[in-house]
PASE-496828 format. One record per atom (N, C-alpha, C, O): residue in one letter; y, x, z. Coordinates in steps of 0.2 Angstrom, whole numbers, plus 5000, padded with zeros to 4 digits. Each point is the difference from the previous one (the first is absolute). Layout:
% residues N
aYXZ...
//
This chain:
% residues 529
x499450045000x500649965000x500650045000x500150055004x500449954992x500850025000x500250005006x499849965004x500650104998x500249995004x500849965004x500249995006x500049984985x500649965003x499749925001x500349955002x498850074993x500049925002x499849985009x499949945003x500150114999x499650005010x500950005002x500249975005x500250054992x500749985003x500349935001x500449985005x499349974988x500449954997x499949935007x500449965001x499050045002x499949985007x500649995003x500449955000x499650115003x500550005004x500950014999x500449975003x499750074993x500749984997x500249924996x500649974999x498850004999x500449925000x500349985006x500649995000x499250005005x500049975006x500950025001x500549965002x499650124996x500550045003x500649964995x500449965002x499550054993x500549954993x500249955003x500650005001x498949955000x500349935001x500449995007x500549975001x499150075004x500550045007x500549994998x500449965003x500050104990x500550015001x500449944996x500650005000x499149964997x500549944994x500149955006x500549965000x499150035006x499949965004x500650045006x500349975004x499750064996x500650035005x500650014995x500550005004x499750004991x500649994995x500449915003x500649995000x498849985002x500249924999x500149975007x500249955002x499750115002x500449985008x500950005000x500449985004x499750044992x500849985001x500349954999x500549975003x499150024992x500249934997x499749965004x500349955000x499350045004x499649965004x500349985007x500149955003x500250124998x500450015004x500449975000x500149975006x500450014988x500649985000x500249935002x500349975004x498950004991x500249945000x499949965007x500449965002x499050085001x499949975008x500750025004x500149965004x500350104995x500650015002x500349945000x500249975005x499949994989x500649964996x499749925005x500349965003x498950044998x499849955002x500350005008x500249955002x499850115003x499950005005x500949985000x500049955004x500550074994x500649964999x500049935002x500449975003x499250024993x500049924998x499949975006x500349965003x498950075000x500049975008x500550015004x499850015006x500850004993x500550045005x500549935001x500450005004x499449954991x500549944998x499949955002x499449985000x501149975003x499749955003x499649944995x500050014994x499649955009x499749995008x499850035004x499949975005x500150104993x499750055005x500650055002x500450024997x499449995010x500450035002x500050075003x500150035006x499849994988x499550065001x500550064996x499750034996x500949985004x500550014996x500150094999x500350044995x499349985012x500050085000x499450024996x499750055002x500049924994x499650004996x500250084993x499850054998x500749905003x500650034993x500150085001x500050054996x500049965012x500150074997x499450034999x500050054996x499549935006x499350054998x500049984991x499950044996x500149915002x500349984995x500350054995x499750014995x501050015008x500550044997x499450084998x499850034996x500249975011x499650095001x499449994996x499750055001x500149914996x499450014996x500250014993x499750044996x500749925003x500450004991x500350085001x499950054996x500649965009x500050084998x499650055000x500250064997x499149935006x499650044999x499850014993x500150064998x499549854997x499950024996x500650024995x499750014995x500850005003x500650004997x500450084999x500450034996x499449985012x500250105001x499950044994x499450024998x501150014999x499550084997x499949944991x499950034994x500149925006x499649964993x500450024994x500650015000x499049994995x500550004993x500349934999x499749965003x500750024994x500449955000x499549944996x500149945002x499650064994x499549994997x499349975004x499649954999x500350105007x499549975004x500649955006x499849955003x500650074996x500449955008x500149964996x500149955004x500050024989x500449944998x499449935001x500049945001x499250134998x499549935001x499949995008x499949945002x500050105000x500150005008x500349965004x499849985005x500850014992x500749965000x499849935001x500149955004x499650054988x500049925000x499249995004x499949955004x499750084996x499549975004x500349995008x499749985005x500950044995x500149985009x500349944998x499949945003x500550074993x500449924998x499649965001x500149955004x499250054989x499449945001x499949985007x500049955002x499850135001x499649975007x500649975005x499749995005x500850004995x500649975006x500249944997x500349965003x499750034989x500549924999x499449984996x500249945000x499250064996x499349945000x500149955004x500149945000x499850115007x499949955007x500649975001x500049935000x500350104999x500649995005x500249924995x500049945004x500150054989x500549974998x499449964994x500049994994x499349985013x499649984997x500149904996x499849964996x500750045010x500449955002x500249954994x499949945000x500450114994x500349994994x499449954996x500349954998x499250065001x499449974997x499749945002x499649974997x500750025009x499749945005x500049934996x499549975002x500850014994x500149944995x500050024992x499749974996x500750105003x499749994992x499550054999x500050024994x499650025010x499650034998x500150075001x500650025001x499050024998x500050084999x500550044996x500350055002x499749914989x500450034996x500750005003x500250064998x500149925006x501050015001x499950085007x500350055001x499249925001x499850045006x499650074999x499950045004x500049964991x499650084999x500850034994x500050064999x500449894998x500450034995x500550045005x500250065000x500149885006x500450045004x499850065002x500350044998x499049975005x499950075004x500150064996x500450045000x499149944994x500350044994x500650045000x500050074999x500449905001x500750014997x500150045008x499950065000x500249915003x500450005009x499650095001x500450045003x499149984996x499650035001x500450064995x500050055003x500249964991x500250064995x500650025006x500150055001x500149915002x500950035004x499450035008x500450045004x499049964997x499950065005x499750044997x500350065001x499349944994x499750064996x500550044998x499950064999x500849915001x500550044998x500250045004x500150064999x500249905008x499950065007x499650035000x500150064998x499349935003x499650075000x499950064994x499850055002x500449934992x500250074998x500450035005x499850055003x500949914997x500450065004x499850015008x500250065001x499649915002x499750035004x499550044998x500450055002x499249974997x499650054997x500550084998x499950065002x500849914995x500450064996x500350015007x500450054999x499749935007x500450015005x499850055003x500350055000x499149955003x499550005004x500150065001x500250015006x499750034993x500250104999x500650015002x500150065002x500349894999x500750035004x500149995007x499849955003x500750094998x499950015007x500449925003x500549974998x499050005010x500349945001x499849954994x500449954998x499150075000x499749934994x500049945003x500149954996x499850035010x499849935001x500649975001x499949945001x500850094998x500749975001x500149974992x500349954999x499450094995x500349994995x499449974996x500249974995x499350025007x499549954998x500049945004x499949954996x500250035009x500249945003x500749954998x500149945001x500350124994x500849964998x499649994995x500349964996x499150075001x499949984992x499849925001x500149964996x499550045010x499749935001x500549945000x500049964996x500450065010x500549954999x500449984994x500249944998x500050134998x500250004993x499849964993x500349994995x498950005009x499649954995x500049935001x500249954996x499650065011x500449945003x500649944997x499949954998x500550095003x500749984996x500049974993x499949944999x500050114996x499649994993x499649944999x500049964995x499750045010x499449924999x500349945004x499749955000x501250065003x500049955002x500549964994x500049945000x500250094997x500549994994x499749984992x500349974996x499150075004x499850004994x499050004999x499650035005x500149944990x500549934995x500149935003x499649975003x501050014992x499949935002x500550005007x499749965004x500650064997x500350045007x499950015006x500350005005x499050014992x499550055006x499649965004x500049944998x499750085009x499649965002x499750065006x499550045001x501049955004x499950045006x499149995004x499750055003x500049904996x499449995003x499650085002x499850044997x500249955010x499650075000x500250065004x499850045004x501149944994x500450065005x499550015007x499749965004x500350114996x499650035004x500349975008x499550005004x501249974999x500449995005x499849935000x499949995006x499949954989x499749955002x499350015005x499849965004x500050094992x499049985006x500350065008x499650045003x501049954997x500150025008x500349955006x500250035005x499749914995x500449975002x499749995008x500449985004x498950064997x499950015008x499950075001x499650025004x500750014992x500050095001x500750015004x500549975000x499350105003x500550035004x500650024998x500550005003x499350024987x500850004997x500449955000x500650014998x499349935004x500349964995x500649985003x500449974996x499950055012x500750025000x500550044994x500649974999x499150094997x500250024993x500249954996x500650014999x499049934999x500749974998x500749984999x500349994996x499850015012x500649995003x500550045000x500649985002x499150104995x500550054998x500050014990x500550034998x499149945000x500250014993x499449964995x499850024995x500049925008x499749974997x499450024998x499750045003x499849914992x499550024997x499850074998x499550025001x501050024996x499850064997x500250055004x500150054997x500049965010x500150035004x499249985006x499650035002x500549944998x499349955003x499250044999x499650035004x500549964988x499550024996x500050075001x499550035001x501149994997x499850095001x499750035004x499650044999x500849935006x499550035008x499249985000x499650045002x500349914996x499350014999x499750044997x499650035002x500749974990x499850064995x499950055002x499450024998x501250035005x500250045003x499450015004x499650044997x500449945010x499450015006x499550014995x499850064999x499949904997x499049984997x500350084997x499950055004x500449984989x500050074999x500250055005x499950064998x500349925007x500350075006x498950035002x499650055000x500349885002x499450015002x499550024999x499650025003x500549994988x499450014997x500150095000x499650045001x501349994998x500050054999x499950065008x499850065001x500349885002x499850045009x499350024999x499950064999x499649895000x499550014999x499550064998x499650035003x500949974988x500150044998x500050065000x499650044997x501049985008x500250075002x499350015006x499650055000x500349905002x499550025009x499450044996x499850055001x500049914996x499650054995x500050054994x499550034998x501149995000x500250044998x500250065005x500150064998x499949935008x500250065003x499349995004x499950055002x499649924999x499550035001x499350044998x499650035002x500749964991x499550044996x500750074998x499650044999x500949985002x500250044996x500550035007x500550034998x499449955009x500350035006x500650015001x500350035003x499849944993x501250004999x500049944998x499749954997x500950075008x500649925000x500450004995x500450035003x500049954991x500549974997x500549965005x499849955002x500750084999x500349975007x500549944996x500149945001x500150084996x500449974996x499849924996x500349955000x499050074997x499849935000x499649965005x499949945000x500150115002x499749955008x500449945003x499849945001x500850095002x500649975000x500149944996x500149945001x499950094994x500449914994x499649985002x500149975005x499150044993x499349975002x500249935007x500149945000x500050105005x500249985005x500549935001x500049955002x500550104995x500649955001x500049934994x500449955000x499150064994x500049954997x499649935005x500249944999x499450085006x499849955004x500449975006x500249955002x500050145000x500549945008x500649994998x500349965004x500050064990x500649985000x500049914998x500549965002x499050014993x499949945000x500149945007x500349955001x499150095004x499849965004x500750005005x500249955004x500150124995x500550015008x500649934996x500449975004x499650044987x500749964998x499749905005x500349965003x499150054995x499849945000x500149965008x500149945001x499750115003x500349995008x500650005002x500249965005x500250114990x500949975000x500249944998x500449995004x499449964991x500249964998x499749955004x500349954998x499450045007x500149935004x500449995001x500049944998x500650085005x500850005002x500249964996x500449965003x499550024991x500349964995x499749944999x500349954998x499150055005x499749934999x500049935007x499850015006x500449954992x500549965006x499849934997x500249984994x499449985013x500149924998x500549955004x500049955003x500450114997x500849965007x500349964994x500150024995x500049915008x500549974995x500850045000x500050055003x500549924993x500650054998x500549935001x500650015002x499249914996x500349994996x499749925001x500149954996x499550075011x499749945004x499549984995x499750034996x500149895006x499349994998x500149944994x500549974999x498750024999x499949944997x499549985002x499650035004x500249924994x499249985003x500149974992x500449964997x498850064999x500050004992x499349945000x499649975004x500450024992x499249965001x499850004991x500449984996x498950065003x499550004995x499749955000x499649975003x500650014990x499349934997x499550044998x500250064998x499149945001x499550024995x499449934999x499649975005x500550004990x500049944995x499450005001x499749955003x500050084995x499250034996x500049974992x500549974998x499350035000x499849984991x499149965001x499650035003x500449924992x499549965001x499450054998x499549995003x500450064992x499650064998x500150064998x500449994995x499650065006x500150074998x500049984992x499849954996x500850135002x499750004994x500750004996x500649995002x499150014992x500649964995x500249964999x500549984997x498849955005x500249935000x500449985002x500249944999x500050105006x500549985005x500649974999x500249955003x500150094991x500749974998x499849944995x500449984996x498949985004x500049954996x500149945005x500049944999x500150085007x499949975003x500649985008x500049995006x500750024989x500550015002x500349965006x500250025005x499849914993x500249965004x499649985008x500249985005x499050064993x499749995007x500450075003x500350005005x499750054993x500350065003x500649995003x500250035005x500249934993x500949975004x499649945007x500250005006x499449984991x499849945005x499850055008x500249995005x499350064993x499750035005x500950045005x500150015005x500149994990x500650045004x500349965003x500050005006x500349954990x500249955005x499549955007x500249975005x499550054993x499649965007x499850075004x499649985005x500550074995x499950055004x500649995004x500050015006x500649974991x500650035004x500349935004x500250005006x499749954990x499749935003x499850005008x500449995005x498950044995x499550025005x500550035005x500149985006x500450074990x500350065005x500449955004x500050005006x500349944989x500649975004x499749955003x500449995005x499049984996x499849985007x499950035005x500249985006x499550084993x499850035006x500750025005x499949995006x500750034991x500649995001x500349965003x500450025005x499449924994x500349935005x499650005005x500249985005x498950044994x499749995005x500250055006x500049985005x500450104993x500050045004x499550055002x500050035005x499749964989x499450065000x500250064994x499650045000x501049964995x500050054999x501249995000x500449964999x499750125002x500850005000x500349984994x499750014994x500749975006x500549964996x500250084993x500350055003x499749964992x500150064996x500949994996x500249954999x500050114998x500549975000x500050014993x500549974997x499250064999x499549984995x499550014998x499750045003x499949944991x499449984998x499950054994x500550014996x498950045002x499850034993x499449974998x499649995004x500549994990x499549994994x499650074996x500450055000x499349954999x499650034993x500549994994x500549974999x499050085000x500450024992x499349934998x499549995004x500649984989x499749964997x500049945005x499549974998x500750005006x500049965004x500149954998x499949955004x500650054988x500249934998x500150024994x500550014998x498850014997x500349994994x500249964994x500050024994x500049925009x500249944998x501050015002x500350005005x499850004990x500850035000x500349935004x500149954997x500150065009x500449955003x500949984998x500449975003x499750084990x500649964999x500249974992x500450004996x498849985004x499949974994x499449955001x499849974995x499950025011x499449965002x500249975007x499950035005x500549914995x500349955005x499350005006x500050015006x499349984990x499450015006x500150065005x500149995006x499850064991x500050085002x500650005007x499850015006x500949984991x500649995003x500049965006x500250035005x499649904995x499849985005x499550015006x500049975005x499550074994x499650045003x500250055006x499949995005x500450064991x500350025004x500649985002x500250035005x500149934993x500749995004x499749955007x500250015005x499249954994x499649965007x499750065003x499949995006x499950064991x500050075005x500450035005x499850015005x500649994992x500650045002x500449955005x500350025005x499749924994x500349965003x499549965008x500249975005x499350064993x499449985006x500250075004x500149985006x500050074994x500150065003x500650015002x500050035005x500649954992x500650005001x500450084998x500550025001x499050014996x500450065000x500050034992x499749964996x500650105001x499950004994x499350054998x499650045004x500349934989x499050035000x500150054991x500149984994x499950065009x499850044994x499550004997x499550025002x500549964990x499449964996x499950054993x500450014995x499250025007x499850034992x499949954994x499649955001x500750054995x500149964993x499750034993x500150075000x499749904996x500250014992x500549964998x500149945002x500250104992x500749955000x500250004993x499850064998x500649924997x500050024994x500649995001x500149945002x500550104997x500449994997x500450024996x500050064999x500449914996x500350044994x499550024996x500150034994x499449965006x499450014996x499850075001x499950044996x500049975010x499750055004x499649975007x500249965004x499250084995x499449985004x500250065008x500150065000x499949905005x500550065007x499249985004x499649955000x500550115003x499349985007x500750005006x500250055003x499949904997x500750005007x499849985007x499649965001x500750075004x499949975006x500949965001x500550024998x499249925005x500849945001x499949985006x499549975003x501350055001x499949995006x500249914999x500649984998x499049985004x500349925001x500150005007x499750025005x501049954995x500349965008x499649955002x499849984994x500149985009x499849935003x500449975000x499949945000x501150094997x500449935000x500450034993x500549964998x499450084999x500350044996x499549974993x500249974995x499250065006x499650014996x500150084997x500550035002x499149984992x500350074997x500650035002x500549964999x499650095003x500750045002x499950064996x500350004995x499250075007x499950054995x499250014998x499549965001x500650094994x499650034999x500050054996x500550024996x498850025004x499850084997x499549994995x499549975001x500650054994x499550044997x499650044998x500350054999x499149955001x499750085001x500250024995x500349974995x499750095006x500350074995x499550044998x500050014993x499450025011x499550044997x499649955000x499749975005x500250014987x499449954999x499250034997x500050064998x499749915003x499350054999x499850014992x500149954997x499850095002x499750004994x499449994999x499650015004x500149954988x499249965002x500049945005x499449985002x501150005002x499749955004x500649975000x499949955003x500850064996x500549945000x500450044993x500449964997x499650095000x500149994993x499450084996x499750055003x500449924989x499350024998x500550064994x500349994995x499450075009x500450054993x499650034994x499450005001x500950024993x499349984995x499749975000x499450015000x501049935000x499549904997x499650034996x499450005002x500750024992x499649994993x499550055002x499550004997x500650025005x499350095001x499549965005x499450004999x500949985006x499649975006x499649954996x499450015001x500749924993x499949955000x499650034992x499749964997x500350085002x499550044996x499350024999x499650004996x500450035012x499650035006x499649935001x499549994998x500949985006x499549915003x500649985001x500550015004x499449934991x500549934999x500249985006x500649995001x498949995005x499849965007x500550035004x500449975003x499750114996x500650045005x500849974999x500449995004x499750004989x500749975001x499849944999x499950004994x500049955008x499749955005x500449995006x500449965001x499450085002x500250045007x500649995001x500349975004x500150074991x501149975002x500149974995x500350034995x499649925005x500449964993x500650024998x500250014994x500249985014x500750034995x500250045006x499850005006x500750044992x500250045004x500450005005x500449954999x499650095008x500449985005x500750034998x499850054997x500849955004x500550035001x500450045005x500049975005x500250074995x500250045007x500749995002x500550014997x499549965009x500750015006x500350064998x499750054998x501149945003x500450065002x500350025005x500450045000x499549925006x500650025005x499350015007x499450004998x500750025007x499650005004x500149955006x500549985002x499050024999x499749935005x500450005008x499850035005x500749954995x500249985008x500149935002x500449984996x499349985009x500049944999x500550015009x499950045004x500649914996x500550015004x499849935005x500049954998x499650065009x499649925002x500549995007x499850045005x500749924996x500050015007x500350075006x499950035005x500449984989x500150065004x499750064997x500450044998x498849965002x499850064997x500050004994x500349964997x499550115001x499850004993x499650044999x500050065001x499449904993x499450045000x499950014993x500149964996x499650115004x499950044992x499449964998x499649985004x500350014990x499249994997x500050064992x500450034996x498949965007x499550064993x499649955002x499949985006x499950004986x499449944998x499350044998x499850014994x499950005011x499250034999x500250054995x500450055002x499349954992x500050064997x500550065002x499950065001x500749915001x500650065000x500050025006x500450055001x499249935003x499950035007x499650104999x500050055004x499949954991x499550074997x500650044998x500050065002x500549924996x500850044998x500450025005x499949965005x500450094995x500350045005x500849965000x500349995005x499949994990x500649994996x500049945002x500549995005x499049954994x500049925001x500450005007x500549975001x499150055003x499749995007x500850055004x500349985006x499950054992x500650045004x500549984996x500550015004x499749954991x500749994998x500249925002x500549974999x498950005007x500249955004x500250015005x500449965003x499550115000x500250005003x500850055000x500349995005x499750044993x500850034996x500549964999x500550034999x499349884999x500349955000x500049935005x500149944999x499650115008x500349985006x499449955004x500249965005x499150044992x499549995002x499950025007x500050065001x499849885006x500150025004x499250025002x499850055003x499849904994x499249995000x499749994992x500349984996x499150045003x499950004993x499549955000x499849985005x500049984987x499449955001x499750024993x500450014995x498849985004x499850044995x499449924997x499450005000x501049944999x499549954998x499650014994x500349994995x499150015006x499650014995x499449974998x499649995005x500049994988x499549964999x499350074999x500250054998x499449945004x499250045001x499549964999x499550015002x500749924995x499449945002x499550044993x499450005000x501050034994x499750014995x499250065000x499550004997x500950035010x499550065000x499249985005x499550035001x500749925000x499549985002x499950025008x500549995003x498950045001x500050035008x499950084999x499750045004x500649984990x500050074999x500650025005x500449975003x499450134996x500650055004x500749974998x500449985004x499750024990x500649975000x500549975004x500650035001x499349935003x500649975004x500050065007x500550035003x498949994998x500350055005x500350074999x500350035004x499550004988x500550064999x500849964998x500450044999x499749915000x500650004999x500349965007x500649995000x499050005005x500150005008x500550085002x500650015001x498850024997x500150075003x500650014994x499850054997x500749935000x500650034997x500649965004x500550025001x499349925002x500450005003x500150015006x500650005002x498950035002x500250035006x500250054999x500550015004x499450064990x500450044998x500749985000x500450015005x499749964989x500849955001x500350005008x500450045001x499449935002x500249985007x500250055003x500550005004x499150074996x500250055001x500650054998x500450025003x499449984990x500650034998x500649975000x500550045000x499749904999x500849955002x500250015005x500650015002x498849995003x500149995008x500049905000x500349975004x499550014993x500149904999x499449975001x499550014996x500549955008x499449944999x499950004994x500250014994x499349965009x499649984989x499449945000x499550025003x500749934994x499549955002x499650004993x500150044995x499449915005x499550044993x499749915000x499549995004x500949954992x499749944997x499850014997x500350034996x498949955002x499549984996x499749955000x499749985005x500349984987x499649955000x499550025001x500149965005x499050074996x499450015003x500150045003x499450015003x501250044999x500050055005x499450074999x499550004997x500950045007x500050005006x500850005002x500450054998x499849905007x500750004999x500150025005x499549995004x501150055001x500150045004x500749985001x500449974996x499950075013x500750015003x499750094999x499450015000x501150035001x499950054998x500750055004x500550014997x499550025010x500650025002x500350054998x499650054998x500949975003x500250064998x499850085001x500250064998x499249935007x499850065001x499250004994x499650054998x500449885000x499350004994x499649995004x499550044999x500549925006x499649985004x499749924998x500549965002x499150024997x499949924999x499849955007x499550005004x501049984995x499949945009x499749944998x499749985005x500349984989x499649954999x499650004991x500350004995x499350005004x499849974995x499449944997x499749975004x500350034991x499549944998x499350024998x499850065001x499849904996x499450014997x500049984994x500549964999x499050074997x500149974992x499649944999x499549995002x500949974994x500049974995x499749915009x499549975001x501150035001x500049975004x500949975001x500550045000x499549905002x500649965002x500250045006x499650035004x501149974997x500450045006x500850034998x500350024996x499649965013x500950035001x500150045005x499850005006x500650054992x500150045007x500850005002x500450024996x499749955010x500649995003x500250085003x499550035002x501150014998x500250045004x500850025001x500450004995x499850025010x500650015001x500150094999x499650045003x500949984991x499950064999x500750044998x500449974996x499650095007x500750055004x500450014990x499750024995x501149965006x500150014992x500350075001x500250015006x499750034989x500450065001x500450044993x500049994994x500350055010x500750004993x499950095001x499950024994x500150015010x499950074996x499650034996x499449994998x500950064999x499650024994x499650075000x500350055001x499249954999x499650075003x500450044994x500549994997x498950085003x500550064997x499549974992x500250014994x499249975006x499649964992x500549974998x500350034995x500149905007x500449964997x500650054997x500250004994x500150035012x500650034998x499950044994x500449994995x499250065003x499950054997x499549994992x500050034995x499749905006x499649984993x499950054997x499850065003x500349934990x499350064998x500250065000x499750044997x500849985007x500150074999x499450035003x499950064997x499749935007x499550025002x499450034997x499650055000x500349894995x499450004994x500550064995x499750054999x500949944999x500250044995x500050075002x499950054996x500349985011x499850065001x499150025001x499750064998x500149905003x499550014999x499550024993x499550045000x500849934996x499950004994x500450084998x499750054999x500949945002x500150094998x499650065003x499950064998x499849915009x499550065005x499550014993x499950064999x499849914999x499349984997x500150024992x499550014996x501249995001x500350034993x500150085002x500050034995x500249995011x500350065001x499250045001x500050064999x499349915004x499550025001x499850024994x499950064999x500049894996x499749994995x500350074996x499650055001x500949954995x500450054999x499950065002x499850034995x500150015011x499950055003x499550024997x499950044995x499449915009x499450014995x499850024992x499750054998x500649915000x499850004991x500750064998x499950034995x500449995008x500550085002x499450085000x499950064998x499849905007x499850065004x499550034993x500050054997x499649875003x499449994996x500150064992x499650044998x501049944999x500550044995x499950065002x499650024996x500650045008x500350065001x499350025001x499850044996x499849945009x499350025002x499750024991x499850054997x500349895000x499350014992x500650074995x499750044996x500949955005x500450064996x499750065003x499850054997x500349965010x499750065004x499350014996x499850065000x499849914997x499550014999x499950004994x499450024998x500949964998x500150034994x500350065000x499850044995x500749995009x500350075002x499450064997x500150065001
//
């Protein structure tokens, strides 16, 4: 027998060893991208994220740009698949595997540069702004973006989350980024100095300081987080309606949906006279609450006006409404002796679910999708402050509760408390209503403001300024939450300072970039030298 044929035994085994050890990064990555995902509510499991983070810089260290872009996106796959499974719930996989798709090229993208950072000194400071940098990028774009995911929403029972009170989500986010790569690179060094008996003092240190400096800001920042009223009280009261069925049928089914609201608040105003619950000084509705347009449907109108008038106070009623030959998703504040006084229109409307971009390409693909918006929603232009008694409260209608912009220019325009009414009956008893829970506790946070959260199937919540939730609901169940709650008028250093935070941030992460793909330059001329 040959001699290489007595070899070929044992060197197959070693080959496939090595094709099979090639594909641990990737394996790596994706379980990284997953372990994120569990870091998000329902689960409260949010320091997930940094072992999370410290896994994705492992596999991404030292990489060709080429291997990080796939790298990239398999963490993308493995953290928004799950995460934003949500999307699919009614029309299927296809809109829901298209978003990830897409949503997923803006991380593979970070991890290129991450990857090209990674060699410079204090890498985790300049890979962390790339995160948030992407961040940014995917909250604007396309279709004008679609924040779902920011790393600062799955912290809303982590210890950073005083951070937003200093600069918002993308300050929020960082520190988490930040910490998961400081960790990975401590690590790093411990073992790097125990195989080669020298310390790197120097990166030991950033190593170091990328961790405690997170944790110490985030202990600093309690000082800012405060549920003292400023500006005295209200006592607010949440309807949550329920809808006769999940789903999309829902809205076929309009008028039971106004009915269930009204007779929730009905309910509320018995219990009132009986003195089993306080007297509120006003009432929120749901978004979708009434979309039977009450100032073209004398039924609708009359409903709530015997609402509102059974309660005695004014009820803020989420509406569809056409006017001027525009379709508005509005919240209308109706008086009990006024009727109609104001109203908002949402501003950030969704894309694919209140208007439909590229009709013809979508309806090309499956006719049944544009079905789905027959016609398109239109956008508000002013921002939401309803003036009630005295107070005055911001709204961000569901969707825009994800925008950094929506949610802080209410209160810039003198929002004393925020309210974030929104419909979730669509999604059926998915994560959904509880990741976009945990955005308003974020919110509450970074304003420093109440924030109450109506939903027609809920989970509908009171929500205090410190992001603490003192009452909420169950899904897809009738209910009201009465409370009395502190209004406040200061502006943390997040509100004052808006996105200048994100936009330094962003140059942290262009001036990172830069250096690298610099450095990267001079090193291959030297070697052509």
């Amino acid at each position: 027998m040959d001699q290489s044929d007595q070899l070929r035994p044992s060197s197959a085994p070693t080959a496939r060893g090595r094709r099979l050890l090639r594909l641990v990064p990737a394996v790596a990555s994706a379980l990284c991208g997953a372990l994120l995902y569990v870091s998000f509510p329902p689960r409260t499991l949010w320091w997930l994220a940094l072992p999370a983070f410290a896994g994705f810089a492992w596999v991404l260290r030292g990489r060709s740009w080429k291997a990080a872009l796939g790298l990239g996106y398999l963490f993308g796959l493995g953290f928004l698949l799950p995460l934003l499974v949500w999307t699919g719930v009614e029309v299927g996989p296809g809109p829901w595997l298209a978003l990830v798709a897409i949503e997923a090229v803006f991380v593979a993208l970070v991890g290129v540069g991450t990857a090209a950072v990674s060699k410079l000194p204090a890498w985790p400071v300049w890979a962390a702004a790339l995160w948030i940098a992407g961040e940014a990028v995917r909250a604007r774009v396309p279709f004008r973006g679609f924040p779902w995911g920011k790393i600062a929403f799955g912290q809303a029972d982590g210890v950073f989350l005083p951070l937003a009170a200093v600069g918002g989500t993308p300050v929020l986010g960082f520190a988490v980024v930040l910490c998961g790569f400081g960790l990975y690179e401590a690590g790093r060094l411990v073992a790097e100095g125990r195989r080669t008996r020298a310390v790197r003092r120097g990166a030991a240190a950033a190593a170091l300081l990328s961790v405690a400096v997170p944790v110490a800001g985030a202990v600093a920042a309690r000082s800012l987080v405060s549920d003292k009223a400023q500006a005295g009280t209200a006592t607010v009261a949440v309807i949550q309606g329920n809808v006769p069925r999940s789903g999309l049928e829902f809205s076929a089914q309009r008028r039971a949906v106004l009915d269930y609201h009204a007779r929730e608040t009905l309910k509320l105003a018995a219990d009132i006279k009986a003195g089993k619950a306080p007297r509120p000084d006003y009432v929120l509705w749901p978004e979708n609450s009434s979309d039977i347009d009450p100032f073209t449907n004398p039924d609708a109108a009359a409903v709530i006006d015997g609402a509102a008038k059974a309660v005695g106070v004014p009820i803020s009623v989420g509406g569809v409404v056409e006017r001027d030959g525009k379709l508005l998703n509005e919240q209308i504040l109706w008086d009990p002796v006024k009727g109609p006084t104001q109203t908002y229109d949402k501003r950030q409307v969704q894309p694919f679910g209140e208007y439909l971009p590229l009709r013809g390409l979508v309806g090309a693909i499956n006719k049944n999708w544009t079905g789905m918006v027959r016609q398109d929603f239109s956008r508000g232009g002013k921002p939401g402050v309803f003036a009630i008694d005295g107070a005055r409260v911001g709204l961000a209608t569901c969707y825009e509760a994800a925008f950094d912009w929506a949610v802080r220019d209410t209160v810039t325009h003198g929002a004393e408390m925020i309210s974030v009414p929104s419909n979730n009956a669509t999604f059926d008893r998915s994560e959904m209503t509880y990741q976009q829970l945990a955005m308003s506790r974020v919110r509450a946070v970074e304003h420093s403001r109440t924030v109450t959260v109506p939903v027609t199937s809920g989970v509908s919540a009171i929500i205090m300024p410190d992001g603490k939730i003192t009452q909420k609901t169950g899904m897809f169940v009738p209910a009201y939450l009465v409370q009395k709650v502190p209004l406040r008028t200061s502006k943390s250093p997040a509100t004052e300072l808006g996105i200048l935070p994100e936009i330094a941030l962003v140059l942290v992460a262009a001036g990172g970039l830069g250096w690298a793909i610099g450095s990267g330059v001079r090193a291959r001329r030297a070697g052509d030298a």
